[in-house]
N, C-alpha and C positions, 0 to 999 in steps of 0.2 A: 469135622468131616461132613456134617449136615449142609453145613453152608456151603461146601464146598458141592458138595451136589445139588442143593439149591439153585445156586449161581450157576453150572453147566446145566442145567435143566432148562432155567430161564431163558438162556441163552440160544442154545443151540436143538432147545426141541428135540431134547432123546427119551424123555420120561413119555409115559402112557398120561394120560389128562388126571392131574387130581385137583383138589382143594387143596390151591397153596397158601400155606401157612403164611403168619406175618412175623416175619426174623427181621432183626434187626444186623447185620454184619459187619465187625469192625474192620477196618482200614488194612490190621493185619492179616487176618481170613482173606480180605480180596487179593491182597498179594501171592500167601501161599496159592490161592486159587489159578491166577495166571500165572503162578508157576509150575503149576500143573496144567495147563492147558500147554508151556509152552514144551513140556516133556513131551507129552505123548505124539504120536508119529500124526502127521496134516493127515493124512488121507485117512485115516480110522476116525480122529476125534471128531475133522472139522471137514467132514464131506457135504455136510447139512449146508455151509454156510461157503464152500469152497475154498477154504483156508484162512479166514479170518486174520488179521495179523494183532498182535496185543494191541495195538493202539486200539483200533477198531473194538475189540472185546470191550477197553475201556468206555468208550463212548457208548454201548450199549447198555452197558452195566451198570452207569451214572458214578464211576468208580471217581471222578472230579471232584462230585459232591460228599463225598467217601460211607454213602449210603447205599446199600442197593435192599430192595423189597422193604423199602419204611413202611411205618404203620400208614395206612390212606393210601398206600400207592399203586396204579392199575396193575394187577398181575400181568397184562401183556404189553405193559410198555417198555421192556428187553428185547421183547422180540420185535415189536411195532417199527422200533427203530433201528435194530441191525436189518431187518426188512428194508426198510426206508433206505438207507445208507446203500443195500448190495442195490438197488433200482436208482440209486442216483449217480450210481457210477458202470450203467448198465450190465451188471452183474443178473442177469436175468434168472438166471437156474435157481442161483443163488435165494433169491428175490421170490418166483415162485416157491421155495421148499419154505420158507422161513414164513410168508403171509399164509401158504396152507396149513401150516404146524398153528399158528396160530387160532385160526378157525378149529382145527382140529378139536386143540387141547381146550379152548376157550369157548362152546358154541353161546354161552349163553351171555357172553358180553356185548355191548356196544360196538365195538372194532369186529367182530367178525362178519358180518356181512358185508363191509366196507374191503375185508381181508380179503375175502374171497372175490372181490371184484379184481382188485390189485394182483393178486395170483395167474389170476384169469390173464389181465394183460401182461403179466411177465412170462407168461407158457404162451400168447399170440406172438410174443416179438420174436420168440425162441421158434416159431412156428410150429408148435406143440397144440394143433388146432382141437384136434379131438377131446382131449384133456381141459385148455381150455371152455370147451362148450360146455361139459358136463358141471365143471364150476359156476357156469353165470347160469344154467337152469339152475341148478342150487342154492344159487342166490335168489334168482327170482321166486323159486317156491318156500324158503324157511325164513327169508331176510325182508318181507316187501314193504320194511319201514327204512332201509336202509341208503344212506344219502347219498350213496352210490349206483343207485339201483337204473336209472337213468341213465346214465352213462354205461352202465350193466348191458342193458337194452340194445344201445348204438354198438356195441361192442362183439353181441352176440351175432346182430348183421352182419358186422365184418368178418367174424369168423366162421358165418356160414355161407356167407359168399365164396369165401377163400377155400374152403371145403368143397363147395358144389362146383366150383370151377378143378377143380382134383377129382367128379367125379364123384361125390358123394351124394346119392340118391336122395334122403334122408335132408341135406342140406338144402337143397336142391325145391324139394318142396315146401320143404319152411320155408324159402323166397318168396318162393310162387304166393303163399298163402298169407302172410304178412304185407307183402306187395300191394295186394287186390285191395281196392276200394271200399270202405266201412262205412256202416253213419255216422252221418256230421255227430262226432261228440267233442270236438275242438283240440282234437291233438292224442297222442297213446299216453303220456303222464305228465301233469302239471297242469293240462286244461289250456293251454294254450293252443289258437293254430299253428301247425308248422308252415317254417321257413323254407325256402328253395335250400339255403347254405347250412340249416339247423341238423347239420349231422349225430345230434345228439335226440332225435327225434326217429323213433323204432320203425317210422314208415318210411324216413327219410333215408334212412343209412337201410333198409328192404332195398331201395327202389334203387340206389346205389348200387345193391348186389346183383341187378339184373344186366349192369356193365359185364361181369363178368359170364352172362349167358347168350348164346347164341339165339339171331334174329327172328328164327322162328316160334321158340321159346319164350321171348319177353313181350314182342309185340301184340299178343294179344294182352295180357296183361297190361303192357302202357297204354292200349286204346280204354282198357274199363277205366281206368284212371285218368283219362283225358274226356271219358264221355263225363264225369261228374259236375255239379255246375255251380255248388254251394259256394261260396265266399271263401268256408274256410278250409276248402282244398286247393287254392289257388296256387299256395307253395309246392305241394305236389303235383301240380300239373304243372309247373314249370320243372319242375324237376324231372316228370318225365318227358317235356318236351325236349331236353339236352340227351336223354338217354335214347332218345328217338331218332336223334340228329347220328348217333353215333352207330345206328346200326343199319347195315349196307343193304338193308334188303329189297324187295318189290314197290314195300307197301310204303316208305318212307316216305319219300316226294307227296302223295296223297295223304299219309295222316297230317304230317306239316301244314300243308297246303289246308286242309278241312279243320285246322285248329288256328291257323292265322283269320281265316278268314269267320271263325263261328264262335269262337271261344269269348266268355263275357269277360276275360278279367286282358283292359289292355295291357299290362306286362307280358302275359302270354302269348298272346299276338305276336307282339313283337318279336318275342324272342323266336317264336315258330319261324316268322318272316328273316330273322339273322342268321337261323340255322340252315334256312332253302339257298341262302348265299352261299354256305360252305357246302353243299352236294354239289351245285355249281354245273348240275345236267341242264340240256337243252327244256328238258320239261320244266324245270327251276327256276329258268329263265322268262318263258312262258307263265308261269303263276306269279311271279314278282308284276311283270309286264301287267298283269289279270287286276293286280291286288294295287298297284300304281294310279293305275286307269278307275277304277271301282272304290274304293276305300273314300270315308269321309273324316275317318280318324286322322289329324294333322301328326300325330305321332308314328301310327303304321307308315302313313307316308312319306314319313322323313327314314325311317330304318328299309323301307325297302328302295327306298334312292341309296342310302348306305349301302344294301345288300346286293344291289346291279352294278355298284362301282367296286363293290370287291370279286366280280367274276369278270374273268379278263377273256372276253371274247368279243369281236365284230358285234355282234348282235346286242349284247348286253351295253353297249360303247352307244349305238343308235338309239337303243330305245333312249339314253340320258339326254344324246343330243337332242334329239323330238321333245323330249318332256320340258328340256331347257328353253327351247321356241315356240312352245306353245302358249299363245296368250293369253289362253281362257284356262292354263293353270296356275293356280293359286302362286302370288310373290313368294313366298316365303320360302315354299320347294322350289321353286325353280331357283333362287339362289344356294340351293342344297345343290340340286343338279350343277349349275355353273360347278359350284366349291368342288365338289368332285370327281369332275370332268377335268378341272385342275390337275389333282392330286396322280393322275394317270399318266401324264407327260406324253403323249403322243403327237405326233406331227397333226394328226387328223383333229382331234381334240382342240390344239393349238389353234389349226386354221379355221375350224372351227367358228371357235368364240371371238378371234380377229374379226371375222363376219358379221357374227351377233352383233358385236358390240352395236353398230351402227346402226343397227334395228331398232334396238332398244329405244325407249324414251323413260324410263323410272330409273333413275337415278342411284335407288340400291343395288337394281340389277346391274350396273355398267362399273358401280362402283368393284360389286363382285366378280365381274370380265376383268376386270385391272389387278384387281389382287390375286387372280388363277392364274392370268397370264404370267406375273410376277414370280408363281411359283415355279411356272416351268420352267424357267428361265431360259439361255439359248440367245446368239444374237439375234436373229429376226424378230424374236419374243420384245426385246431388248430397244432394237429400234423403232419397232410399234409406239411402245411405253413412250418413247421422245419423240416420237410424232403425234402423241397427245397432247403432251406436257407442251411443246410450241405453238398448238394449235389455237388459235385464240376464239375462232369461232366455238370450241367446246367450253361447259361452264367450269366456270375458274376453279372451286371443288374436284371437277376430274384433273385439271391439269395438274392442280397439285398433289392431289393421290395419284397419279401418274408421274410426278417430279421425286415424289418419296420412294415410290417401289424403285424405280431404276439407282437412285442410291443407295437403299436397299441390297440388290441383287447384283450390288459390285460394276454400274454401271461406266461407262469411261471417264474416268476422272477430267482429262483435259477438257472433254464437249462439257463437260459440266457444270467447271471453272469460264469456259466460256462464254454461256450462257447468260451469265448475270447480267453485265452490261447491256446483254440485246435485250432483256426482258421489260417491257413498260410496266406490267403493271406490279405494284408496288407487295400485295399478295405474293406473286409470284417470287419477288425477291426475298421475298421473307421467307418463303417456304426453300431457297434454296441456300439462306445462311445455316436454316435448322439441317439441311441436308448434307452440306460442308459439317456442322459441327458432329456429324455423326460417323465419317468418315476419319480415316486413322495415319491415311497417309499425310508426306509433310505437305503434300500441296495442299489439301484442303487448310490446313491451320497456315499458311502462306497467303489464301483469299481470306479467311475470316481476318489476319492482321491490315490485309489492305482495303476490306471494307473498314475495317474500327479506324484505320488512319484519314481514309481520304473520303467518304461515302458523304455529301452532300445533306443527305436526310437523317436526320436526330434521330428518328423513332429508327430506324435498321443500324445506322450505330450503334444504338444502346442490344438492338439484338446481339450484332457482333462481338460488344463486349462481352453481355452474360456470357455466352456460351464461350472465350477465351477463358472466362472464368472459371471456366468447367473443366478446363483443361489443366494437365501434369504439367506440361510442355514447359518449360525453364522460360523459351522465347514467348509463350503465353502470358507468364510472371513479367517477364521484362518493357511489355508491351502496356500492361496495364500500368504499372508502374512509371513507365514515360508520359502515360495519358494524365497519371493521375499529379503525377509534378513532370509539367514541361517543361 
């Protein structure tokens, strides 16, 4: 009978907390044992655990091994693991009753501060927020060696977010005041600085929690945090720059705006300057515009070319164009501007950089008008590209990234196949057997067999071969094969 209460004690956490003994219980014990558990009514024995079924009993019980409480063995590894089991098969209640019973009955072990964290989060999933809070303070103040206690931490953020957006005054402030700005001590546990994404970071998963407070509320709180300048709050000011992005109020377009433009750490910056794209107001526009013109950062200035081509309006469309023809700005944006002047498909855009092109004289820039245009695709787009590609006055380079895009972007097969023979220079024919073998339909594999047959010049032969080579086509097989015995 001892054993027998033993075993249901270990189990299911009905006894008061003692010193448990070391018994040893043989194989028959455990049996009558689950056959007393499977007598008595679910809802009386097994409320603790929500109805456990005998298997499950077994596996907590280590009834496999057909020992349970051996000499050396953790008194709460019964519970640890029918714990463990109801949380892997989201048995939540479950799950919190069985890791508090453990802490309970066990405080002065190893696993209980670890319990009470696990508790914690099986009462958040249940949305049992109150309860869980009281748990992770509990933790925090009897447990603070415990390997959980970090995770404790991120944890408590969440539930007091979740709390103060329900109106919990109490929650509400603990935001606020976990939130605020500290001295540089390199992070809340472990010594590390925090990361923008390190939500296991107690200021990190605070500042999260101000998602759920309204704009009047957090924004001053994210200004103390963005006025900081140390290195190692860099992650928190990115972090509050996203939570700044998200809220609707007066002051947003100007905090942005005064942290793209002031802030030392450039990840910062930039994200400020990605997040004024998604306000995407006329004043947004305006500071992009400010911060385009001003910035010497080559990085700012490639995100806020980024962040003018994601706000779709007349204005935001001009400033790209200007920035695109301006010669006294730097190559490198200005092929940003082309690239994304592309990406927009407007008629305006299009006729646009048709224009450009012929302006130009730097060769990456024209190269990047050929491959925007390519993007927008469209006939006029289409016939531009072939009136390069024929053009002999332009250099042989454009005409053949001009000859690639239009096969590329599905251009007429027959002008294609055309082509060849009127083409002198020998480049040029090269670049359009690569442009055939790229093409799917039969005619192109119809000109690569009638260059490999009849084509006068060795060196384009042997191209036309390879790429036959390359090919599934049966009449590709057949063709090499005639070549290779006549």
């Amino acid at each position: 009978m001892q054993g027998l209460q033993l075993i249901v004690a270990a189990t299911l956490g009905w006894q008061q907390p003692v010193a448990a003994p070391r018994v040893t219980v043989a194989p028959v014990q455990v049996q009558v044992a689950l056959d007393a558990l499977r007598g008595l009514d679910a809802l009386e024995a097994l409320d603790a655990v929500d109805a456990i079924d005998a298997i499950d009993a077994i596996d907590a019980l280590d009834v496999d091994e057909g020992l349970v409480l051996q000499d050396g063995q953790d008194p709460t590894d019964s519970l640890w693991r029918a714990a463990r089991q109801a949380l892997n098969r989201a048995d939540y209640q479950t799950a919190a009753t069985l890791y508090g019973d453990l802490a309970h009955r066990y405080p002065n072990t190893s696993r209980a501060g670890d319990a009470l964290y696990w508790a914690a989060f099986a009462l958040y999933k249940n949305d049992n927020l109150d309860r869980a809070r009281g748990l992770l303070v509990t933790q925090q103040q009897r447990y603070p060696k415990a390997a959980t206690l970090r995770d404790g931490d991120a944890l408590l953020a969440r539930v007091q977010a979740a709390l103060a957006k329900q109106g919990d005054g109490d929650a509400a402030e603990w935001i606020r005041r976990h939130a605020q700005p500290v001295a540089d001590t390199g992070g809340t546990r472990g010594g590390s600085c925090p990361g923008e994404d390190d939500d296991d970071d107690l200021r990190i998963a605070a500042l999260n929690g101000l998602l759920q407070m309204d704009a009047t509320s957090a924004l001053p709180i994210l200004k103390k945090v963005l006025a900081k300048r140390d290195a190692c709050s860099a992650g928190l000011r990115r972090k509050a720059v996203f939570i700044v992005s998200q809220k609707h109020g007066g002051e947003t377009e100007d905090i942005l705006l005064d942290v793209a433009r002031n802030d030392p750490d450039s990840e910062v910056r930039q994200q400020a300057v990605f997040w004024l794209s998604q306000v995407g107001s006329d004043r947004a526009v305006t500071a992009l515009d400010s911060i385009l013109r001003s910035t010497t950062d080559p990085d700012l200035r490639e995100k806020a070319l980024f962040s003018l081509s994601q706000i779709h309006n007349d204005r935001a469309g001009q400033i790209l164009r200007d920035y695109a023809a301006n010669e006294r700005a730097p190559g490198e944006a200005r092929e940003k501007a082309i690239f994304w002047l592309g990406q927009q498909r407007s008629p305006e855009n299009a006729a646009f950089l048709r224009g450009l092109y012929g302006k130009l004289t730097v060769e990456d820039l024209k190269e990047k008008v050929i491959f925007s245009l390519s993007q927008m695709g469209g006939a006029e787009n289409a016939r531009w590209l072939m009136d390069i590609a024929l053009n002999e006055r332009e250099p042989v380079e454009m005409r053949k990234k001009a000859l690639f895009w239009v096969g590329q972007s599905g251009g007429n097969l027959d002008q294609l196949t055309g082509l060849y023979d009127r083409m002198q220079s020998q480049d040029m024919k090269e670049q359009l057997i690569f442009v055939y073998s790229q093409r799917h339909e039969p005619a192109a594999l119809d000109q690569l067999i009638r260059i490999a047959k009849t084509e006068q010049d060795k060196e384009l032969r042997k191209k036309a071969i390879f790429w036959l080579g390359q090919s599934h086509d049966p009449r590709a097989a057949q063709v090499l094969l005639e070549i290779i015995n006549p």
